[in-house]
N, CA, C and O atoms as a MOPAC input file, in Angstrom:
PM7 MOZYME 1SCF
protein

 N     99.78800 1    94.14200 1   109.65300 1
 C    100.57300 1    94.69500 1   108.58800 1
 C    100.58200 1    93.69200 1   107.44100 1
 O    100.64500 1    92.50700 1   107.77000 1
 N    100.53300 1    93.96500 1   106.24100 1
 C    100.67100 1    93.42200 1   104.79000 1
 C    101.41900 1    93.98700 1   103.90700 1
 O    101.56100 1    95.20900 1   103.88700 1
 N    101.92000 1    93.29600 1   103.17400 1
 C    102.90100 1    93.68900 1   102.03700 1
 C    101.70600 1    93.28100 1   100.60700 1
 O    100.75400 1    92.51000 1   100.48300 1
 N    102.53900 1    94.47200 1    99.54200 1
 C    101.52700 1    94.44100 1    98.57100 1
 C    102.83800 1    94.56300 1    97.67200 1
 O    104.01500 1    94.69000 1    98.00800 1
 N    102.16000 1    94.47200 1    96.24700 1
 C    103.45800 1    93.81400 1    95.25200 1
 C    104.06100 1    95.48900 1    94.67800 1
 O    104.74900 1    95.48300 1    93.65700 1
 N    103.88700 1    96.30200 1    95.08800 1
 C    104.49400 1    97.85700 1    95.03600 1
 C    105.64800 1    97.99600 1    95.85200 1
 O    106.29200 1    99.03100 1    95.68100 1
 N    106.15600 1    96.98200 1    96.91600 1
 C    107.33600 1    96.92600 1    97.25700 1
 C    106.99600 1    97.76200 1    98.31300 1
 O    107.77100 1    98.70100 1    98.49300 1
 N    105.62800 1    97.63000 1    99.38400 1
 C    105.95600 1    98.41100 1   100.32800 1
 C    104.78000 1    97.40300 1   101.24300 1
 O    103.94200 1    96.56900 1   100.89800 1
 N    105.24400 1    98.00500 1   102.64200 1
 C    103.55700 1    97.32000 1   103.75500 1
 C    103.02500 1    98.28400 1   104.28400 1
 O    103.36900 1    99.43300 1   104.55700 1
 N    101.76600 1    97.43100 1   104.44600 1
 C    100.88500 1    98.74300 1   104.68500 1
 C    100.49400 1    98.15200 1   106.34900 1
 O    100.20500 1    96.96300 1   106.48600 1
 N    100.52500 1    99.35900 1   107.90300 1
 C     99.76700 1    98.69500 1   108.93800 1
 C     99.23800 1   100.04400 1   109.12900 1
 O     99.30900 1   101.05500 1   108.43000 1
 N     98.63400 1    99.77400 1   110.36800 1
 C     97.33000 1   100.58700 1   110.87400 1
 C     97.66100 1   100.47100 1   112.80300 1
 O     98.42600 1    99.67600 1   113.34900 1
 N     96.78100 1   101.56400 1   113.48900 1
 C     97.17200 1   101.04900 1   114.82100 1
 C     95.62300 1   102.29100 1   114.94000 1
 O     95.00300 1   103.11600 1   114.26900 1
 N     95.66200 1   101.44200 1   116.71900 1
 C     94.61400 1   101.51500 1   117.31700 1
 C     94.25900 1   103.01900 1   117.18100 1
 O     93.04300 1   103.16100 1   117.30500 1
 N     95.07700 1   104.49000 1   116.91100 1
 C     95.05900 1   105.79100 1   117.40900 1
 C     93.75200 1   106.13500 1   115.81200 1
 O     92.74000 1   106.83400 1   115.85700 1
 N     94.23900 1   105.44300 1   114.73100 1
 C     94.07500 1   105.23900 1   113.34100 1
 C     94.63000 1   105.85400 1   112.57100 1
 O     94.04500 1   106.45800 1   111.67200 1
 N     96.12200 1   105.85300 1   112.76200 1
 C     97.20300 1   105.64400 1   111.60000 1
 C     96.83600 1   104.81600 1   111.02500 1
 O     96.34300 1   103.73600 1   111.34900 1
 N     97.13000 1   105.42900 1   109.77700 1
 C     97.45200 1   104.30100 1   108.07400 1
 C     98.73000 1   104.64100 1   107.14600 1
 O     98.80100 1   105.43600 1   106.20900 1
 N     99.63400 1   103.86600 1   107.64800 1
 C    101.13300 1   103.89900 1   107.33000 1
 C    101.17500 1   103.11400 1   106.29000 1
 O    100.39800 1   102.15900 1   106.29600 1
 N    102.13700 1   103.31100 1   105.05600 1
 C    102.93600 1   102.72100 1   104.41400 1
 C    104.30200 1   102.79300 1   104.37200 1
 O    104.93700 1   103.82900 1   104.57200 1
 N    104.90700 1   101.41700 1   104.04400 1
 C    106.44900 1   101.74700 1   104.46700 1
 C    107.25300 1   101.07300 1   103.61900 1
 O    106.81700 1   100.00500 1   103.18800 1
 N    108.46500 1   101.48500 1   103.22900 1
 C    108.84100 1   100.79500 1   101.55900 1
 C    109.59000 1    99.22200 1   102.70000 1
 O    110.21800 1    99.19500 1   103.75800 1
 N    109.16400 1    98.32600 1   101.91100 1
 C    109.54900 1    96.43900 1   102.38700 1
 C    111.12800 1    96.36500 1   102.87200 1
 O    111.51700 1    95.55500 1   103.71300 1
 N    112.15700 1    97.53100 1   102.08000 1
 C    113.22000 1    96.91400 1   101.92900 1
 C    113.94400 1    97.50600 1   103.72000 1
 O    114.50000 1    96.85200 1   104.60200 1
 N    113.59400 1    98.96200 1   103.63100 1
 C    114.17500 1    99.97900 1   104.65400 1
 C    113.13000 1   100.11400 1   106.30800 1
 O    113.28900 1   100.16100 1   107.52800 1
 N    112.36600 1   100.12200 1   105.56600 1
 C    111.18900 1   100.42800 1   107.13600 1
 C    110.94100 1   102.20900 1   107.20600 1
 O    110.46200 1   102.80500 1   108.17000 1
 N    111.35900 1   102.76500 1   106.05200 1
 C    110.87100 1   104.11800 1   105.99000 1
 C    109.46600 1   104.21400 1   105.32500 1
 O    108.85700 1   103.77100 1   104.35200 1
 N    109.27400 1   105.11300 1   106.48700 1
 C    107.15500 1   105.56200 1   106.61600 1
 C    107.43200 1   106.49700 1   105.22100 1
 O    108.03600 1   107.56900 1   105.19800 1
 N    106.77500 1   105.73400 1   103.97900 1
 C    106.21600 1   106.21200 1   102.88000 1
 C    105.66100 1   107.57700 1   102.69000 1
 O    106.12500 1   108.59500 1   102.17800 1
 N    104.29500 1   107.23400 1   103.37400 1
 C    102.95300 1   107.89600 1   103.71300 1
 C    102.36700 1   107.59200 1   104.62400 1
 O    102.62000 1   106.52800 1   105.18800 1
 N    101.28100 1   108.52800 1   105.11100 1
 C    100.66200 1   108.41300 1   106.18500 1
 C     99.59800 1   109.16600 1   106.58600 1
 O     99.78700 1   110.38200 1   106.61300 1
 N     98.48400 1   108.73300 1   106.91800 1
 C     97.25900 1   109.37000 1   107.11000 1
 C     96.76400 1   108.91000 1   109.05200 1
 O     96.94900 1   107.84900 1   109.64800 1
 N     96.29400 1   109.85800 1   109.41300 1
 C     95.11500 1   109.82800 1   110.65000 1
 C     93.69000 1   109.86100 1   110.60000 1
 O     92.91900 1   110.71100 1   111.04500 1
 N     93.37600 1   108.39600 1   109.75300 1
 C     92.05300 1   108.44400 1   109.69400 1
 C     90.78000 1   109.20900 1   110.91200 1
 O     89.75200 1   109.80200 1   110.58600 1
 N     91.26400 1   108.95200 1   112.27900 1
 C     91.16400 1   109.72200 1   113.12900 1
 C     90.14000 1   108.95300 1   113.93300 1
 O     89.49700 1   109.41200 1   114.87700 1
 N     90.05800 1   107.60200 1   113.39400 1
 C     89.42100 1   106.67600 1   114.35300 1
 C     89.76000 1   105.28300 1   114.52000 1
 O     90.44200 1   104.83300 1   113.60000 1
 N     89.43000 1   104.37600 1   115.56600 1
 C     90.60700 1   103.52100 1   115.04800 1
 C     90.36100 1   102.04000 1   113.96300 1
 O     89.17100 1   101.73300 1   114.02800 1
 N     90.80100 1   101.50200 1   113.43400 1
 C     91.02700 1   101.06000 1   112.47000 1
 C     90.56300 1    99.24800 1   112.73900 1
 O     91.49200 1    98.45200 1   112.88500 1
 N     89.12500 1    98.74100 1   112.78200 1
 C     88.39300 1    97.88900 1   112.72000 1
 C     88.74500 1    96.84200 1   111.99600 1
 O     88.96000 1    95.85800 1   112.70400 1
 N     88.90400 1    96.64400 1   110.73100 1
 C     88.92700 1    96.05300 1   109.87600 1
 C     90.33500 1    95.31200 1   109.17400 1
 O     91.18200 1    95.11100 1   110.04400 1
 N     90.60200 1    95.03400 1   108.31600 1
 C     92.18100 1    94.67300 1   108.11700 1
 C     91.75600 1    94.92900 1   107.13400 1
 O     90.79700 1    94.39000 1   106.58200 1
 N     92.75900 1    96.27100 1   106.55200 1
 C     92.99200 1    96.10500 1   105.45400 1
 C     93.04300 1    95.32600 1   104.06900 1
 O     93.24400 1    94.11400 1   104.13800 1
 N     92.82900 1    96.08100 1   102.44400 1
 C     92.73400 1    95.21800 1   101.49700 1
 C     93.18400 1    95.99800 1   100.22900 1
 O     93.23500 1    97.22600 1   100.15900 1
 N     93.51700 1    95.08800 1    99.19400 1
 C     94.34400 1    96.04900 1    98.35200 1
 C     93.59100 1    95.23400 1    97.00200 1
 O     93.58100 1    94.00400 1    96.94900 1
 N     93.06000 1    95.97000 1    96.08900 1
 C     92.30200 1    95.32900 1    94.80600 1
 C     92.62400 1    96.18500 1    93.78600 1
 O     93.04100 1    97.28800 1    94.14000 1
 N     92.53700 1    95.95700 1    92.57300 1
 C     93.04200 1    96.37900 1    91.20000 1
 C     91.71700 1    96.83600 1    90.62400 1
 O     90.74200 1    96.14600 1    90.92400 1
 N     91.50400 1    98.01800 1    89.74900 1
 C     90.35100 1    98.30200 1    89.27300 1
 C     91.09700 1    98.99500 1    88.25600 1
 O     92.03400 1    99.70100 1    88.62800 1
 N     90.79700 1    98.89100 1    86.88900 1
 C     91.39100 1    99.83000 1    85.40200 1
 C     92.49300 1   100.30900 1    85.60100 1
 O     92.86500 1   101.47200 1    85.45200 1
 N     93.31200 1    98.99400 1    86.11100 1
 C     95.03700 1    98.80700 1    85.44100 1
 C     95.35500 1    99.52600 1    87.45900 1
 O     96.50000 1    99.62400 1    87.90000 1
 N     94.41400 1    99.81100 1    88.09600 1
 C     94.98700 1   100.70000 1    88.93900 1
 C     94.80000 1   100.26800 1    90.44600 1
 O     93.65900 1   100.16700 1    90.89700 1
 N     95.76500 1   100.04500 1    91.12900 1
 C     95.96500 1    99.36600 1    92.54900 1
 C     95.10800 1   100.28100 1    93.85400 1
 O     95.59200 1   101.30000 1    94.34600 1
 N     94.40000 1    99.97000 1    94.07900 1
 C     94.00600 1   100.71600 1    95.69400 1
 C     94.36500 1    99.86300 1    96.61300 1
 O     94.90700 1    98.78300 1    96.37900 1
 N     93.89900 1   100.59100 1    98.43100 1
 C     93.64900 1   100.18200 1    98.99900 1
 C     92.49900 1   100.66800 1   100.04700 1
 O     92.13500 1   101.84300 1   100.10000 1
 N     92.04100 1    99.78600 1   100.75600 1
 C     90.62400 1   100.28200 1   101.66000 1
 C     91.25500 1    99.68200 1   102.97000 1
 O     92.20900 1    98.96400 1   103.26800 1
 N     90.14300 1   100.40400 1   103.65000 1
 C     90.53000 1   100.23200 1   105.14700 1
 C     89.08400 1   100.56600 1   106.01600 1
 O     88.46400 1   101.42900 1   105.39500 1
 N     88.38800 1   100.16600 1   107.21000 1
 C     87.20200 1   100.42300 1   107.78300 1
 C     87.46400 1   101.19200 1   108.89000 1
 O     88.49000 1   100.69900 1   109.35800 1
 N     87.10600 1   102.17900 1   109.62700 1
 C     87.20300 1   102.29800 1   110.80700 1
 C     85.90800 1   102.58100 1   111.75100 1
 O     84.78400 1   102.77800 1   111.28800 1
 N     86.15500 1   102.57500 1   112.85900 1
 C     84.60600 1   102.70000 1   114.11000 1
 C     85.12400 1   102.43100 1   115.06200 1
 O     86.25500 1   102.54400 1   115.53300 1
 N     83.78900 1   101.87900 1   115.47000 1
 C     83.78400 1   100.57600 1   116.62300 1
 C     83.98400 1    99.47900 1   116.46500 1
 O     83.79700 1    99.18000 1   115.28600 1
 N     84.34500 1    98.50100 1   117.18800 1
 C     84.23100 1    97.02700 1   117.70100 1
 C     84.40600 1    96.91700 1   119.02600 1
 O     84.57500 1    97.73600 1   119.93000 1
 N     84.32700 1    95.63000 1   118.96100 1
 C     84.41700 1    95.04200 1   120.76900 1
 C     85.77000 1    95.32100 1   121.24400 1
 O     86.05300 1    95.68400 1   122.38600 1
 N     86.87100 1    95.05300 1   119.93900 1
 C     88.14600 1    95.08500 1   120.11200 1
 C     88.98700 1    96.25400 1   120.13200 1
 O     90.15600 1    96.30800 1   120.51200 1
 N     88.03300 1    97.48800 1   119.53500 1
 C     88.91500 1    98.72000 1   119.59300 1
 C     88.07500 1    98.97800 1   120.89600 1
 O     88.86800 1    99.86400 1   121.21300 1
 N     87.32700 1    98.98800 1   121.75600 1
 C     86.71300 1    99.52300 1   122.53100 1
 C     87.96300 1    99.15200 1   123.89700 1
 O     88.47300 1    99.93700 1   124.69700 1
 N     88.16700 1    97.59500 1   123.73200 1
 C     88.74000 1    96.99600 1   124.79700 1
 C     90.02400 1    97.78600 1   124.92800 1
 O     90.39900 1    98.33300 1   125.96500 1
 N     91.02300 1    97.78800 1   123.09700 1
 C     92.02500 1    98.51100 1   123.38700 1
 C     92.46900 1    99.90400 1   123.98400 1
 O     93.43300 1   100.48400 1   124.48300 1
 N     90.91500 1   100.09900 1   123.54800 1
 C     91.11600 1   101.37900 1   124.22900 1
 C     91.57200 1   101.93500 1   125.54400 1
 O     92.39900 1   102.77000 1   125.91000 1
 N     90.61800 1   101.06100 1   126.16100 1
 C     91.03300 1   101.15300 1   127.74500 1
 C     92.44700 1   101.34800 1   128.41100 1
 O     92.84800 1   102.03900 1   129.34800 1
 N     93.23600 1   100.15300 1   127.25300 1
 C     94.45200 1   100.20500 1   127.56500 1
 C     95.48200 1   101.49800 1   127.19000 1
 O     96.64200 1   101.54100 1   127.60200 1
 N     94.65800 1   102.90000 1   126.04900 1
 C     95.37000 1   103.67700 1   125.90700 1
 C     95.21200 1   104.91500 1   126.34900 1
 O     95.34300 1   105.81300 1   125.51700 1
 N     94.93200 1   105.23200 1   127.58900 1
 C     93.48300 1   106.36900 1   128.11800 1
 C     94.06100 1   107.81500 1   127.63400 1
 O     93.45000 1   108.86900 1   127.81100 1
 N     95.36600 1   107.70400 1   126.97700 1
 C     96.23900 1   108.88700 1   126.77700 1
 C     95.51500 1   109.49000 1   125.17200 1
 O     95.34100 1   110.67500 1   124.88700 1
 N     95.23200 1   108.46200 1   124.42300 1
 C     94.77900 1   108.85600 1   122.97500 1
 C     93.54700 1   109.06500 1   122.95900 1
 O     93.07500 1   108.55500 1   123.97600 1
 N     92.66200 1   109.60600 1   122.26900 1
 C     90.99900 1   110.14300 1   122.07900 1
 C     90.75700 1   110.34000 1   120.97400 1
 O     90.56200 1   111.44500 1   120.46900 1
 N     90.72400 1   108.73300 1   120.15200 1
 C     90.13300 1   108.76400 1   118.57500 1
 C     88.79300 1   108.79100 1   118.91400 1
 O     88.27500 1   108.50300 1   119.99300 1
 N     88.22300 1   109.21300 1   117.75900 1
 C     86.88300 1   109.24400 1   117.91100 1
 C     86.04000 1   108.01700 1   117.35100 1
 O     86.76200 1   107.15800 1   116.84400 1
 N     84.44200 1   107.68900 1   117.32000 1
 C     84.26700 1   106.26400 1   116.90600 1
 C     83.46700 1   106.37900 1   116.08100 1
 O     82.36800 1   105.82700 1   116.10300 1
 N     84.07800 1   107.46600 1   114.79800 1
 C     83.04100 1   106.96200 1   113.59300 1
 C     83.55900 1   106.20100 1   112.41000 1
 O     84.66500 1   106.19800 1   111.87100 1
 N     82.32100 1   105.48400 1   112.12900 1
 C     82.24800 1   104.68100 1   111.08700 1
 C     82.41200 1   105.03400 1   109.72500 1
 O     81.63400 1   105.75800 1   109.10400 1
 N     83.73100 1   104.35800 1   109.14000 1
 C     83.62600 1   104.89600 1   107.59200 1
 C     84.55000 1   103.43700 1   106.95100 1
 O     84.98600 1   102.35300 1   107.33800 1
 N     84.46800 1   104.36600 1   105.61800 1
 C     85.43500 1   103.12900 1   104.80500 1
 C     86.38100 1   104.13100 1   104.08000 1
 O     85.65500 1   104.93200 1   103.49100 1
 N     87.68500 1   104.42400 1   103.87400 1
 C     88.96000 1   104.96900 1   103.18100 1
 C     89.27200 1   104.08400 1   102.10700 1
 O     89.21600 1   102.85700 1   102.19100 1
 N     89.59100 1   104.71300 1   101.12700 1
 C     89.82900 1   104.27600 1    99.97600 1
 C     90.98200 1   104.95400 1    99.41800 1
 O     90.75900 1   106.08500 1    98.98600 1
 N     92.46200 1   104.39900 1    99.31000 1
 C     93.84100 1   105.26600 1    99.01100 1
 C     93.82100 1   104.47100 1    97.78400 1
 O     93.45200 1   103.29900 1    97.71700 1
 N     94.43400 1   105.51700 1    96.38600 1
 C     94.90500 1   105.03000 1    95.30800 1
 C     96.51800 1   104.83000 1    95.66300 1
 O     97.19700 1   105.77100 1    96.07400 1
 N     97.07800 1   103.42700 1    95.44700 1
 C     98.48200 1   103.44000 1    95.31000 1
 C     99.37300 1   103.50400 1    94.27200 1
 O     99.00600 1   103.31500 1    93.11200 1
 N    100.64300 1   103.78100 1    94.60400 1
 C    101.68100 1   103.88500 1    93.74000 1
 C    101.72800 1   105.29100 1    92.87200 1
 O    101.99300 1   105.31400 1    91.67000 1
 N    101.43800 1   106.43100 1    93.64900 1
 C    101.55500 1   107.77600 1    93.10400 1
 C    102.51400 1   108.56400 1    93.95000 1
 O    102.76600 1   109.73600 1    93.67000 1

């Protein structure tokens, strides 16, 4: 999980939720099911005045392992990159 200067954090979990949550309360903002799980750590960059954030999901060694441990969930393991505009 990371905090970004919009006054909120952003985490992710193995199922591939992508939560935001305002810093002060712990209320879930927004929220997406990328629908695989979430590889990468998050990143948040500025492009023409305007804040995003990205996120990777697939495989790794490490979502594979977690997996094991969740035999109840069935994300699937494709590879992409998400790109959310923030602060709308």
């Amino acid at each position: 999980m990371f905090s970004c200067s919009l006054g909120f954090a952003i985490g992710t979990d193995i199922n591939g939720g992508f939560r935001a949550f305002d810093q002060d309360t712990g209320k879930i903002l927004w929220e997406a099911n990328l629908g695989s799980p979430v590889t990468g750590y998050p990143i948040t960059y500025l492009a023409n005045g305007k804040q995003y954030a990205a996120i990777s999901t697939g495989t790794s060694l490490a979502t594979s392992g977690l997996s094991r441990l969740t035999p109840d969930l069935h994300p699937t393991n494709k590879n992409a990159v998400y790109v959310f505009a923030l602060g709308e």
